[in-house]
Residue, then its C-alpha position, 0 to 999 in steps of 0.5 A: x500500500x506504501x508503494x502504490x501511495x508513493x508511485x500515487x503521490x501527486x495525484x494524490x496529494x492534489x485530490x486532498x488539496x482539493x477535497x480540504x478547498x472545496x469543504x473549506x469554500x463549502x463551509x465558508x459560503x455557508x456562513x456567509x450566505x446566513x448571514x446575509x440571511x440573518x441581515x435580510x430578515x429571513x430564517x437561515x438555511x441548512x449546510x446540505x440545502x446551501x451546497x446544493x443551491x444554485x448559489x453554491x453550484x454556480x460558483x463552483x462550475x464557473x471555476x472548474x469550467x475556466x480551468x479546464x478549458x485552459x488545459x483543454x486548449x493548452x494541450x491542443x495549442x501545443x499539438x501545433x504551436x512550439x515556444x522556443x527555450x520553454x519545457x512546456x513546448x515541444x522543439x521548434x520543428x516537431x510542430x504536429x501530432x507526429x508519425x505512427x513510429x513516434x507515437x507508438x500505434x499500429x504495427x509500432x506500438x510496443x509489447x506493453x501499449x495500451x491496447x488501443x493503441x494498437x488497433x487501427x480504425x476509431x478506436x485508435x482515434x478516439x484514444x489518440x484524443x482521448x485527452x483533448x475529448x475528455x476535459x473538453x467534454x468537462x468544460x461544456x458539463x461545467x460550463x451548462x451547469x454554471x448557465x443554469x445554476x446562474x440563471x437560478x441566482x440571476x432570476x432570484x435577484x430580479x424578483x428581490x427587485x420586483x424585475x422579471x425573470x429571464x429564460x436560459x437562452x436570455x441569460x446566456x446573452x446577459x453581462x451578469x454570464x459573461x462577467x462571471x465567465x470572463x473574469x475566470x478566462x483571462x486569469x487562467x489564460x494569463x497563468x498559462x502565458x506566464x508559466x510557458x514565457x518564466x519557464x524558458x528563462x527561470x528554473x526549479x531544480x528538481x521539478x519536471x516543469x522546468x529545464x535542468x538548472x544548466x540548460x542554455x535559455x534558447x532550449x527546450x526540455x527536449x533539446x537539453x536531455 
């Protein structure tokens, strides 16, 4: 159990980081709203009736929806896109999905591939993107939960102001959905920007998102193995 603990570390640990923000956001937003409840003159709410309130849904799926269409787009901006001296990029010149003999499939694939990677035909493909199609599809999940958990909040705060109610459709065109979406975009785009540009002159020792500490700046992981 050790061993396999040890060879899950990373994922590990980021699976309790997350577990430990999200009832500590849980917690938060739960005290938060009944006091605003308190404030307004109306009873409080339960913990389990606040974290399945649009309330709480809709500023959840706003933010894992921004994270991952950044990796969704990282990964399909770096298939075709290279940034010179960055170990997030490949070398200039490996630009594509490369060769069968590169990516191991087919009649090239080794004796402990995935088996899908050895078939030929759909299968194949939709292994090959199996990435790209997965946290994209998590993207447009979280994205349609935020829509409709926003037009629930949305609605509810016209009718504190005597103003009509909106459809989804409506609400999809309003500033109220593209503030919450936009303010979360250009944060995780400029991070994504950062991370590529400080990794091509500054280093971690040790870690795998950087350069040996000795790498000349111009080049890639790749080029410094």
């Amino acid at each position: 159990m050790l061993r396999s603990v040890r060879n899950n570390a990373l994922s590990i640990l980021f699976l309790v980081l997350f577990a430990v923000a999200l009832m500590g956001q849980s917690i938060a937003g739960f005290l938060e709203n009944n006091d605003e409840l308190t404030q307004h003159a109306q009873p409080p709410i339960g913990f389990v009736e606040f974290i399945t309130s649009s309330e709480f849904v809709v500023d959840v799926a706003e933010n894992w929806q921004s994270e991952f269409l950044q990796f969704f787009l990282f990964i399909a901006a770096t298939i075709w896109l290279v940034q010179r001296g960055s170990p997030e990029s490949k070398k200039p010149g490996d630009e594509g999905p490369g060769d069968d003999r590169d990516q191991k499939v087919g009649r090239y694939a080794d004796a402990d591939s995935p088996e899908w990677a050895r078939r030929g035909g759909l299968p194949q493909v939709l292994f090959a993107n199996s990435l790209l199609l997965v946290m994209g599809s998590i993207f447009l999940l979280s994205w349609l939960a935020q829509s409709l958990a926003g037009v629930v909040v949305y609605n509810s705060e016209n009718a504190e102001h005597g103003q009509a109610a909106v459809a989804w459709l409506e609400y999809l065109s309003t500033p109220d959905f593209w503030n919450r979406t936009l303010q979360n975009w250009q944060s995780e785009f400029l991070a994504v920007g950062t991370m590529i540009a400080f990794s091509i002159f500054l280093r971690q020792r040790g870690s795998s998102e950087s350069k040996p500490v000795g790498a000349p700046h111009y080049q890639s992981a790749e080029e410094s193995q």
